[in-house]
C-alpha positions as CSV (number, residue, x, y, z in Angstrom):
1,X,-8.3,-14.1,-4.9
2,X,-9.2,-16.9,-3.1
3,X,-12.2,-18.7,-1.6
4,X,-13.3,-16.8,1.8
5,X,-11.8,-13.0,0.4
6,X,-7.9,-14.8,0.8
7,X,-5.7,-13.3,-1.3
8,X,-2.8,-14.9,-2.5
9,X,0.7,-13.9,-4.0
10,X,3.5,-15.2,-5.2
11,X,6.4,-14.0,-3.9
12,X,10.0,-14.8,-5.7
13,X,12.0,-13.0,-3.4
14,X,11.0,-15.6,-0.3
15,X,10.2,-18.1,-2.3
16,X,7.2,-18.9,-0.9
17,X,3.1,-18.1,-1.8
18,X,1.4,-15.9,1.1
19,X,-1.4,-15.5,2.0
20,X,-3.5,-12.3,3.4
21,X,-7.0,-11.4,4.3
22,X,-8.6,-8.5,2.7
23,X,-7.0,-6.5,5.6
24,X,-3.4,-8.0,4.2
25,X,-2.6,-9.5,7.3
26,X,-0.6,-12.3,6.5
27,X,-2.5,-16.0,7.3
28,X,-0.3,-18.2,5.9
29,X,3.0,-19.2,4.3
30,X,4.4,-21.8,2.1
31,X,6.9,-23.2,0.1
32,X,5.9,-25.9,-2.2
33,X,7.6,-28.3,0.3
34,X,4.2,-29.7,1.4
35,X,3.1,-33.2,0.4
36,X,4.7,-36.4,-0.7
37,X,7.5,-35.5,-4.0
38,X,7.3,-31.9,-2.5
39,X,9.9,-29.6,-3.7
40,X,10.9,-26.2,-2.7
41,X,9.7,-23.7,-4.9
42,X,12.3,-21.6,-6.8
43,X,11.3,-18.0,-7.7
44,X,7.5,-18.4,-8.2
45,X,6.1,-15.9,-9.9
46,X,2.3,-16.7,-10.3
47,X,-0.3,-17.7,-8.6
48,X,-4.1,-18.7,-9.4
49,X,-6.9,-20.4,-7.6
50,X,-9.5,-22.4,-9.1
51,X,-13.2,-22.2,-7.7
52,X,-12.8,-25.3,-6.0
53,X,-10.1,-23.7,-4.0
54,X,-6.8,-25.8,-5.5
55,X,-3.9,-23.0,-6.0
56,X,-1.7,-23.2,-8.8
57,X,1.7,-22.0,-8.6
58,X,4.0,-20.7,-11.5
59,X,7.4,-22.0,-10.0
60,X,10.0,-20.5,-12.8
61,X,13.3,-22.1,-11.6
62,X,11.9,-25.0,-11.4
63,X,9.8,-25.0,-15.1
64,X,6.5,-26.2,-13.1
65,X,3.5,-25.6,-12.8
66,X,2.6,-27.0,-8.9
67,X,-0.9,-27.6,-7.9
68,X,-2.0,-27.3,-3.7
69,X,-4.7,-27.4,-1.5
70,X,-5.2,-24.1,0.5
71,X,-3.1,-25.2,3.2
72,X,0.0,-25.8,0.7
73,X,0.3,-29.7,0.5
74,X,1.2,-30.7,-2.6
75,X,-1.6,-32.6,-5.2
76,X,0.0,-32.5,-8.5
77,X,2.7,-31.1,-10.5
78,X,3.1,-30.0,-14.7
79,X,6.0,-29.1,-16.3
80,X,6.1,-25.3,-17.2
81,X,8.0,-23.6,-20.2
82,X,10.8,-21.4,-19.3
83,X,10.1,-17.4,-18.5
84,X,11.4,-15.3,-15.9
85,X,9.9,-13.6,-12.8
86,X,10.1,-10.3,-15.6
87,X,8.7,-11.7,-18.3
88,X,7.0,-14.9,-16.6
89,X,5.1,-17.5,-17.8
90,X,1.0,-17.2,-16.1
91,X,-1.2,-19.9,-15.3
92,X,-5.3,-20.0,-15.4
93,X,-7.2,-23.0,-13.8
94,X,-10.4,-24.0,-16.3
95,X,-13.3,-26.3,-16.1
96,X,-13.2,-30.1,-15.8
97,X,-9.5,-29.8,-14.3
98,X,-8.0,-28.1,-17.0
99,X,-4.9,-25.6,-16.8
100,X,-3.9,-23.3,-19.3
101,X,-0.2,-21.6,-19.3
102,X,1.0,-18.5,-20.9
103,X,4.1,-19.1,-23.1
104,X,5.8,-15.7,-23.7
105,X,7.7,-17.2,-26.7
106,X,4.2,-17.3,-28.1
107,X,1.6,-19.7,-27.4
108,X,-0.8,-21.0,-24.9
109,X,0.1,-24.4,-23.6
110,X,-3.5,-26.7,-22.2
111,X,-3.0,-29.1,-20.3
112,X,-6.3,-31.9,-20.0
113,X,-4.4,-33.9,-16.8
114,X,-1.3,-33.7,-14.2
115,X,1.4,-35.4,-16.3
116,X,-0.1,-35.0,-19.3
117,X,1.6,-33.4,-22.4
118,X,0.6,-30.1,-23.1
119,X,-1.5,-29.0,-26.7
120,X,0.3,-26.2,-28.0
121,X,-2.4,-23.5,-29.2
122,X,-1.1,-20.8,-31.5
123,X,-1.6,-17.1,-31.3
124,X,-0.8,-16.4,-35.1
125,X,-2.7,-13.4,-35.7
126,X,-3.3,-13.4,-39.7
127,X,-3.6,-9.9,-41.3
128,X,-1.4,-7.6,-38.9
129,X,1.5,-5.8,-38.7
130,X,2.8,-7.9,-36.2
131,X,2.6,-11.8,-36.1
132,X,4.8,-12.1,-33.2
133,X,2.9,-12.6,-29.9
134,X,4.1,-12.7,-26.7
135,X,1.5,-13.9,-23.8
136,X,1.9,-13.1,-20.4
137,X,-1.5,-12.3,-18.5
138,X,-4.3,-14.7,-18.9
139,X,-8.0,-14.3,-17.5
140,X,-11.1,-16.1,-18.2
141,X,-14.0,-13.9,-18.7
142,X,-17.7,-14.2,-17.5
143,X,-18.6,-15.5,-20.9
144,X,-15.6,-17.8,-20.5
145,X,-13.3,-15.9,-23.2
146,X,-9.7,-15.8,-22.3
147,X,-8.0,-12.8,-22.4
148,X,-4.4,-12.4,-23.1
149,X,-2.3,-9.7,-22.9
150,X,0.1,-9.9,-25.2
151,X,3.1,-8.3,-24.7
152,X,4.8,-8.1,-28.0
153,X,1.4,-6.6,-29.7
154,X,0.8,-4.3,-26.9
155,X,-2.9,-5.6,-26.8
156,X,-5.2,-7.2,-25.1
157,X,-6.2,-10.9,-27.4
158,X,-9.6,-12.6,-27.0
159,X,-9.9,-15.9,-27.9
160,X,-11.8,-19.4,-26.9
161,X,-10.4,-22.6,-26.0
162,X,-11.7,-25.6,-27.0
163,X,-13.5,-27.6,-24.6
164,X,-12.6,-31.5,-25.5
């Protein structure tokens, strides 16, 4: 969800990101094209806005992560690790311009700035059966916990990110 009750998805099969009001009449359309360096998504799979209103779009064939103003032009671009639209890579927009991606080899990838290299922050889970994680899902709670769902565990993982 959006600012103003918009709703968007990301929708592989078009390859595009549209937009709907609460009623799902579609508003809007676009295709990553927007913008100076635009590039025509390929299979996007996620989508997230951030309170300011800048949507972030999981574009898998093209291992990005792209970054849009509501109307779709183009603002900034991350690389993304490799998933597919089954088992895809997520993306959640923090504070002070902050992204974090779902790897679902296993770890959560932060990225501080556009350009930027990612910090690679583990999901070893020490004491269970099964050490092997594999994020997909990512949320930020009210407290500002990220939960993760974690495929490979069949669980939901709470855990805090560091804020510098």
């Amino acid at each position: 969800m959006g600012p103003a009750d918009r709703l968007y998805v990301a929708s592989p099969g078009t390859n595009s990101v549209v937009v709907l009001n609460l009623a799902g009449k579609i508003l809007r359309r676009f295709d990553g094209t927007a913008g100076a360096g635009g590039r025509a998504f390929n299979q996007p799979s996620d989508v997230s806005v951030s309170p300011s209103g800048s949507v972030y779009v999981l574009d898998n064939g093209n291992f990005q992560v792209a970054e849009m103003n509501q109307l779709g032009k183009s603002i900034a671009r991350w690389s993304a690790p490799s998933s597919s639209t089954l088992y895809s890579a997520h993306v959640l927009p923090l504070s002070n311009g902050r992204l974090l991606v779902s790897d679902p080899t296993g770890s959560l990838l932060l990225y501080r700035r556009p350009g930027a290299n990612a910090v690679r922050l583990s999901l070893r889970i020490s004491g269970t059966s099964n050490s092997r994680q594999s994020p997909l899902g990512i949320s930020l709670t009210h407290s500002g916990e990220v939960l993760v769902t974690d495929n490979a565990g069949n669980r939901v993982l709470a855990i805090s990110i560091p804020t510098s």
